[in-house]
C-alpha positions in Angstrom: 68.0 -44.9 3.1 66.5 -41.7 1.4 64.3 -40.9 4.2 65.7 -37.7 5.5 65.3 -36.9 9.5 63.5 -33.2 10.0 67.0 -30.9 10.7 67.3 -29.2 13.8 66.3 -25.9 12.7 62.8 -27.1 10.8 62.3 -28.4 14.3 62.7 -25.1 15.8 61.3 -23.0 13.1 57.8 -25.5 13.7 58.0 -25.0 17.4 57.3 -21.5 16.7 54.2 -22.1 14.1 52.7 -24.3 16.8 51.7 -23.1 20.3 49.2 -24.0 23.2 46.8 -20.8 24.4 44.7 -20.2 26.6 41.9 -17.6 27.4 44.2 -14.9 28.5 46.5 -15.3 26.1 44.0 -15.9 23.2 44.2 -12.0 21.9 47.8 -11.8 21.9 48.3 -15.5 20.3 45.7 -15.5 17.9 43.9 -11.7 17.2 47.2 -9.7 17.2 49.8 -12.7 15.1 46.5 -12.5 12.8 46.7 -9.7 11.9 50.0 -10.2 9.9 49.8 -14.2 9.8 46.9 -16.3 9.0 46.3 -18.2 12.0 44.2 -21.7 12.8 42.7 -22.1 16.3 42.1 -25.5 16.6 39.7 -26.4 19.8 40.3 -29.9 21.0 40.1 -32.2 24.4 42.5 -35.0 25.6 39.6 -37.6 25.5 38.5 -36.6 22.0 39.6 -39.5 19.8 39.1 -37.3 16.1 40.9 -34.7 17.7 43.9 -37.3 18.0 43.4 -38.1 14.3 43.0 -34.1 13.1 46.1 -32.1 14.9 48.5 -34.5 14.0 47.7 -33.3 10.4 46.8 -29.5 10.9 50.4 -29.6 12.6 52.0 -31.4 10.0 51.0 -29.3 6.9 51.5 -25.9 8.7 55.0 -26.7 9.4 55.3 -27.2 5.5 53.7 -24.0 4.9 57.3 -23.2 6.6 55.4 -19.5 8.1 52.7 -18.6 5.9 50.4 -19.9 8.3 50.5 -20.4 12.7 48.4 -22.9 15.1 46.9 -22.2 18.1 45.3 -25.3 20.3 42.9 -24.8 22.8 41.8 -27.3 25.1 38.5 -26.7 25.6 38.3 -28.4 29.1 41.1 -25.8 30.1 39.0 -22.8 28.7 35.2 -23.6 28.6 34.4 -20.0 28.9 36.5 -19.4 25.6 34.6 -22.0 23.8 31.6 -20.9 25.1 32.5 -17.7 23.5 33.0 -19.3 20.1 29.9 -21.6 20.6 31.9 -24.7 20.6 29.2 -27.4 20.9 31.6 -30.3 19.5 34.7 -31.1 19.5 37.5 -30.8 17.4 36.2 -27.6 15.9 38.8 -25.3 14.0 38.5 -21.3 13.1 40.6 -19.4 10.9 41.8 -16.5 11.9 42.4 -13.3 9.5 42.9 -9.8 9.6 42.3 -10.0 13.3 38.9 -11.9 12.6 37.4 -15.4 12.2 37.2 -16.0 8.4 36.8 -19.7 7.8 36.2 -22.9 9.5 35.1 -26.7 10.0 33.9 -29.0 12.7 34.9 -33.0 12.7 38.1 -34.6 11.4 38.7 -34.1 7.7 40.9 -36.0 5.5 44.6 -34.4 4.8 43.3 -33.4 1.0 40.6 -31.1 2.8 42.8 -29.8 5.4 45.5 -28.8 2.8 42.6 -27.1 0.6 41.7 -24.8 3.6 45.0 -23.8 4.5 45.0 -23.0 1.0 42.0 -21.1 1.0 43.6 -19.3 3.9 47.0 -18.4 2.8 45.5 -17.0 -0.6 46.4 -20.6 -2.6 49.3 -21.5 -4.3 50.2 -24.4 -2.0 52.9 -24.9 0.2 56.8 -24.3 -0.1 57.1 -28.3 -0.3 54.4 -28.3 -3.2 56.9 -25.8 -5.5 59.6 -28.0 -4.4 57.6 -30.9 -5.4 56.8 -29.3 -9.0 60.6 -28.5 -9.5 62.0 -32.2 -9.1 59.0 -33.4 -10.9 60.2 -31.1 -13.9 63.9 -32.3 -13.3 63.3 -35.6 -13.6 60.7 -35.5 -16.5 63.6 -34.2 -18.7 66.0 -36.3 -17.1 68.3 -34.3 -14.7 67.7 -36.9 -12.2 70.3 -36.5 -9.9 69.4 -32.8 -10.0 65.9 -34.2 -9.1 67.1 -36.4 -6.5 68.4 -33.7 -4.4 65.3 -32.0 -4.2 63.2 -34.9 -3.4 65.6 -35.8 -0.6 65.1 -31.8 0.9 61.3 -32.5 0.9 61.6 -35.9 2.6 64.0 -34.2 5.2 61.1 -31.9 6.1 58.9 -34.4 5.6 59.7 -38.2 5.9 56.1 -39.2 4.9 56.1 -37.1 1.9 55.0 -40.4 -0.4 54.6 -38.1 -3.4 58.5 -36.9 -3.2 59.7 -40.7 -2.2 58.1 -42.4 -5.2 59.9 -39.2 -6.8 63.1 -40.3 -5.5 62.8 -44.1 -6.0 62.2 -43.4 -9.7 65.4 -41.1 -9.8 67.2 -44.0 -8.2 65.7 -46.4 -10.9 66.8 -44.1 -13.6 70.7 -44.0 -12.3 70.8 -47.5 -11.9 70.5 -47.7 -8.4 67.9 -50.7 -8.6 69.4 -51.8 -5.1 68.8 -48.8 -3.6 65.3 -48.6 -4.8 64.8 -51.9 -3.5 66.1 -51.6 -0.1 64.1 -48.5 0.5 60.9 -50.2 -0.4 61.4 -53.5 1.5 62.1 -51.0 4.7 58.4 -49.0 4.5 55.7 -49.4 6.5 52.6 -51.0 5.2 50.7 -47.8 5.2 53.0 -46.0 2.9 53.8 -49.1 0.8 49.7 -48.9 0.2 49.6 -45.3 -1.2 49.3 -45.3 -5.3 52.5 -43.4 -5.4 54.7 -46.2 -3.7 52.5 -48.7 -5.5 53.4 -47.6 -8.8 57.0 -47.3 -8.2 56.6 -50.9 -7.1 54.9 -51.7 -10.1 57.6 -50.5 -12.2 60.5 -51.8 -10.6 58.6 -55.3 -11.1 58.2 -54.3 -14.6 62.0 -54.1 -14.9 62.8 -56.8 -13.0 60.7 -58.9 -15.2 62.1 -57.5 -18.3 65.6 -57.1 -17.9 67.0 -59.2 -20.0 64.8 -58.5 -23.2 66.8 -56.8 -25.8 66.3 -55.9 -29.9 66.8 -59.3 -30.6 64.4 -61.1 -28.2 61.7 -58.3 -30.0 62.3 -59.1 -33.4 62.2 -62.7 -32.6 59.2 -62.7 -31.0 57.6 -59.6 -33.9 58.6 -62.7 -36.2 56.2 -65.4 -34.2 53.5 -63.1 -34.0 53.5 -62.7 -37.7 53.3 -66.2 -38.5 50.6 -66.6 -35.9 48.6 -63.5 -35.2 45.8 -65.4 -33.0 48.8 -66.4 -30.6 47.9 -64.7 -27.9 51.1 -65.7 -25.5 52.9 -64.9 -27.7 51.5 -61.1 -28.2 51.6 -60.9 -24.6 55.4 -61.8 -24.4 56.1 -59.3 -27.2 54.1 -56.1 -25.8 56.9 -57.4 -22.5 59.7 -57.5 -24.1 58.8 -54.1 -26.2 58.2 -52.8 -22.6 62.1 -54.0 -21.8 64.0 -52.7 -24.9 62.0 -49.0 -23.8 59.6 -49.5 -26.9 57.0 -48.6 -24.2 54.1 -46.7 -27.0 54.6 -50.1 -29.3 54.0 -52.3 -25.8 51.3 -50.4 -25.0 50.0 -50.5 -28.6 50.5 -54.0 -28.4 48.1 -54.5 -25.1 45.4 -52.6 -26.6 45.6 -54.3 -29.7 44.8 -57.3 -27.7 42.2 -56.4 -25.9 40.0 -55.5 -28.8 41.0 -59.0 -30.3 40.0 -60.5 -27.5 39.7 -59.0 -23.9 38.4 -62.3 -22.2 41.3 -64.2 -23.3 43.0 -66.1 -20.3 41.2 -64.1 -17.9 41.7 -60.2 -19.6 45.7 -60.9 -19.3 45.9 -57.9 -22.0 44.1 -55.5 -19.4 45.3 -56.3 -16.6 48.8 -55.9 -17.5 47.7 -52.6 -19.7 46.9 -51.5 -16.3 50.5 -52.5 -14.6 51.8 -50.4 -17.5 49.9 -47.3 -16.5 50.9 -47.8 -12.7 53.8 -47.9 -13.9 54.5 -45.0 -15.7 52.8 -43.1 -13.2 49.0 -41.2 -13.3 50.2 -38.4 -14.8 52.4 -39.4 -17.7 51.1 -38.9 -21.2 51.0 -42.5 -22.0 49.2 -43.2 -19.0 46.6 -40.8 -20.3 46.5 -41.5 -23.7 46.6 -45.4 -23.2 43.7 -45.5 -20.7 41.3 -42.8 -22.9 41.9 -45.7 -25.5 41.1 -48.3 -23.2 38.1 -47.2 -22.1 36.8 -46.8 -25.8 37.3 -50.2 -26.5 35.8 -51.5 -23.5 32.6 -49.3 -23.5 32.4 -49.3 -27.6 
């Protein structure tokens, strides 16, 4: 299975990014390591249910800013005078320390996304080490080195088993080499909650796509191209052709195909063309140019 286990020494290495304080050793942990490190203080309680839900991500994205950023936790029942100090009215309320001084923060539980844009904020943006690693195997694979990309997807997972972003990465490398079993395996193993992020949906997506079409060749096309000319108003049939395109990697002529369709007639057995238009795009991925291309297209036929 590609999901990597954290090494020993990320383990270590986010031991030291991550520390309990306490009111006397509040100038030491958090004013002095400021003053060369970036450093969140995040207040908290045992009781506090949102604080449950908010340091599990604070710690978990500054271990993959792998030292361009530290985190202090206080609990506030431990040090009411130090909160007092701060003005801590609710709990969990984070600071960012800078320079020796409080330069940024937030009260309440915030989404990952939000988190990740103020550690951004903090460390001068950029993102995190994973995020260049990220970009790297993404640019591997998009010009087809993907057992190049592979590796670095796996590094990212082994620092980050979660990482759904660098899995699907990795899924689709295994796709690409063949590895279909090893895709599926992977995929049948996941928790619900990862299997329900868009990532891991359209890797799902596409290996259903392949599954479907593997056995469409250049001769099932042109049959099929030869149907459709004698009978442009069937509509199965324009259907099976834009799949079996999609299965002999004529993917712009299946996608062609779909939209085609859907200005023909978009109702027809319950918007078939569209919905599978939109299989196609999870498919390929948000990003990919057909993706973005296909769905601007889309969208001008529907609202025309």
């Amino acid at each position: 299975m590609i999901i990597g286990q954290p090494s020993g020494n990320g383990a270590g290495a986010g031991a030291d990014l991550i520390k309990d304080s306490d009111t006397a050793g509040f100038v030491a942990d958090v004013v002095e390591v400021s003053q060369n490190i970036p450093v969140i203080v995040d207040f908290w309680a045992p009781w506090c249910g949102p604080c449950k839900q908010l340091t599990p991500l604070i710690e978990k994205l500054v271990k993959q800013y792998a030292g361009r950023v530290k985190l202090v936790k206080i609990n506030v029942d431990e040090n009411q005078e130090l909160a007092q100090q701060f003005r801590v009215q609710s709990i969990p309320a984070v600071y960012a320390f800078k320079g020796g001084r409080p330069v940024d923060g937030f009260m309440g539980a915030l989404p990952e996304s939000q988190i990740k844009q103020f550690i951004d904020r903090l460390t001068g943006g950029g993102g995190s080490p994973l995020d260049e690693a990220l970009a790297e195997a993404d640019g591997l694979a998009k010009e087809g080195q993907n057992e190049e990309a592979l590796m670095v997807y796996q590094d990212i997972l082994s620092q980050d088993p979660a990482h759904a972003k660098a899995l699907a990465g990795a899924l689709r490398c295994y796709m690409a080499l063949d590895q279909d079993d090893m895709a599926r395996e992977v995929l049948a193993k996941l928790p619900a909650q990862m299997k329900n992020t868009p990532d891991i949906q359209g890797v799902q997506a596409a290996m259903d796509l392949k599954t479907a079409t593997a056995n469409t060749g250049d001769a099932e096309v042109q049959q099929l191209e030869a149907k459709v000319a004698a009978d442009p108003k069937d509509m199965q049939t324009r259907l099976d052709l834009a799949l079996a395109r999609f299965g002999a990697g004529q993917r712009e002529k299946a996608v062609d195909d779909l939209l085609a369709m859907v200005k023909a007639d978009r109702a027809w057995n319950e918007q078939a063309a569209r919905k599978q238009l939109v299989k196609f795009f999870e498919a390929f991925g948000p990003t990919d140019p057909l993706t973005l291309s296909g769905r601007r297209r889309l969208s001008s036929i529907l609202f025309s």
